[in-house]
C-alpha positions in Angstrom: 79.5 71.0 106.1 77.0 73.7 104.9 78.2 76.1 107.6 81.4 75.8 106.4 80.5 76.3 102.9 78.7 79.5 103.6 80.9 81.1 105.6 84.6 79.6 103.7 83.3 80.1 100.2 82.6 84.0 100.2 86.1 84.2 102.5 88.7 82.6 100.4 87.0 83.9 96.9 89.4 84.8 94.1 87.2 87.3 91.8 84.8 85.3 90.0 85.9 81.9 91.1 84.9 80.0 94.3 87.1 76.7 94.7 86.5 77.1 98.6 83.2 75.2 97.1 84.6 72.9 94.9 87.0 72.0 98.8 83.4 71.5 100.5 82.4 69.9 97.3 85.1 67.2 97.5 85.4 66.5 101.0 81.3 66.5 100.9 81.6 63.4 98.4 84.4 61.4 99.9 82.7 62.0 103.6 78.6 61.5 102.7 78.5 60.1 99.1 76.5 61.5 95.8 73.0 62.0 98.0 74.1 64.2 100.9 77.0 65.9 98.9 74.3 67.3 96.5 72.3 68.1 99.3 74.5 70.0 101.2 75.3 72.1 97.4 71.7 73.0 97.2 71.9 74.3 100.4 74.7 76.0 100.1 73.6 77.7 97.0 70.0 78.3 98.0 71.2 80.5 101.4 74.3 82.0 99.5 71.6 83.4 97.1 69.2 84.4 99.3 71.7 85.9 102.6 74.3 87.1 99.9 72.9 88.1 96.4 74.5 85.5 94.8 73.0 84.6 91.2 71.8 81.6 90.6 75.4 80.2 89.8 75.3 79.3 93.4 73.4 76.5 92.0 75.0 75.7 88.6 78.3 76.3 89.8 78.4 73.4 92.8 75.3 70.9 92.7 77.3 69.1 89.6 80.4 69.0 90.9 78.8 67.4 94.3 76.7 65.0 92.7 80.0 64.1 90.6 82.1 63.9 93.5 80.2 61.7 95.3 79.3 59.1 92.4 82.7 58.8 90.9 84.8 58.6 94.7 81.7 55.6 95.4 82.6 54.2 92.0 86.5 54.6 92.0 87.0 54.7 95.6 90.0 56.8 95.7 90.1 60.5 96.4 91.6 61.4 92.9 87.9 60.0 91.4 86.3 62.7 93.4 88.1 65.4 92.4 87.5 64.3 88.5 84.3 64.4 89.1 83.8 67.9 90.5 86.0 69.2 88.1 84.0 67.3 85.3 80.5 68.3 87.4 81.5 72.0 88.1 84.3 72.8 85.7 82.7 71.7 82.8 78.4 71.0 83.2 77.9 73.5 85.7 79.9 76.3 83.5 78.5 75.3 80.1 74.9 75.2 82.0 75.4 78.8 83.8 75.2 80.6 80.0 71.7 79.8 79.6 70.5 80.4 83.2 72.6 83.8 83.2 71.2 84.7 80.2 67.3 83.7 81.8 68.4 85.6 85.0 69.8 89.0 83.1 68.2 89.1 80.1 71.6 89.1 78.0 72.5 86.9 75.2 76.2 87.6 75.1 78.6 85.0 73.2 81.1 86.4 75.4 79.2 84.6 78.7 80.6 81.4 77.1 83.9 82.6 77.7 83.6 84.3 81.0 82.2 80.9 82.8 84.3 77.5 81.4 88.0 78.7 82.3 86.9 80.2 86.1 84.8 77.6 86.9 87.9 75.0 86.0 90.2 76.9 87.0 88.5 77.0 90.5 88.0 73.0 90.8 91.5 72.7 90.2 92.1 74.8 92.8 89.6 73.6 95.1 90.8 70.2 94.3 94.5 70.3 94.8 93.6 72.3 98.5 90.8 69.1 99.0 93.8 66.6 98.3 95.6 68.3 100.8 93.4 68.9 103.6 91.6 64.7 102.9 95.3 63.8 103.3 94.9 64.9 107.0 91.4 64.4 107.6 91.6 60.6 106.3 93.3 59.5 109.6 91.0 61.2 112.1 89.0 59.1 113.9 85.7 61.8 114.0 85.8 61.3 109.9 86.2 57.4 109.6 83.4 57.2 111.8 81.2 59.9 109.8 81.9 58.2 106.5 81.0 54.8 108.1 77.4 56.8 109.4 76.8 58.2 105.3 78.5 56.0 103.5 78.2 52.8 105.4 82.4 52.4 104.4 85.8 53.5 105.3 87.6 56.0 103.5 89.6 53.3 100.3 93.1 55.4 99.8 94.4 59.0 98.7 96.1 58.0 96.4 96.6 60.2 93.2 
């Protein structure tokens, strides 16, 4: 999962907007649950920063939306709960907390950073979430990923329904 985040993120990047991690985000949560899902963000972030020169919206920008993606499919238990939560975790808490680290990182206390970060980072989850619908829709029925959600979550994937 964190290869595929580092290398699919950067790839399929629409300027300023990453919903290639939002995809990883989702699939992260429904697969491994809350703990690993944020685990594998941090990750992500922390080598995207460091190999790639990402700021440190590699971290604002996905941790959230794992954490969220994870906790609310375990809650719900239907793939639509995930994606509400990384849209809710990276759309909305890891855009509004990205103008104060932005500001820490470049020293600028432009208003207009409040509107630069809110719109892309939704309008990525909703991206990121309608291609994670479509790709869980397939993965759901694979034997490799019923038995990897049974290893992390200790359950079997509970519908795809929207």
């Amino acid at each position: 999962m964190i290869a595929l985040d580092v290398v699919l993120s950067p790839l399929f990047r629409i300027e300023g907007m990453a919903p290639m991690s939002s995809v990883m985000n989702i699939i992260a949560g429904v697969l491994m649950g809350p703990l690993y899902g944020t685990l594998m963000a941090l990750i992500c972030g922390i080598i995207r920063m460091v190999l790639m020169g990402i700021p440190p919206l590699a971290l604002t920008g996905a941790v959230f939306g794992a954490f969220l993606a994870g906790l609310f499919y375990r809650i719900g238990g239907k793939m639509i709960w995930s994606m509400i939560g990384e849209i809710i975790g990276t759309g909305v808490i890891g855009s509004l907390l990205s103008y104060p680290v932005m500001v820490w990182f470049t020293g600028s206390q432009q208003d207009f950073y409040w509107f630069i970060y809110t719109p892309r980072f939704i309008g990525a989850t909703l991206i990121g979430s309608v291609i994670a619908f479509l790709v869980l829709v397939k993965l759901k029925d694979t034997s490799i990923f019923k038995k990897s959600q049974r290893l992390f979550m200790g359950g079997k994937f509970s519908g795809y329904s929207i």
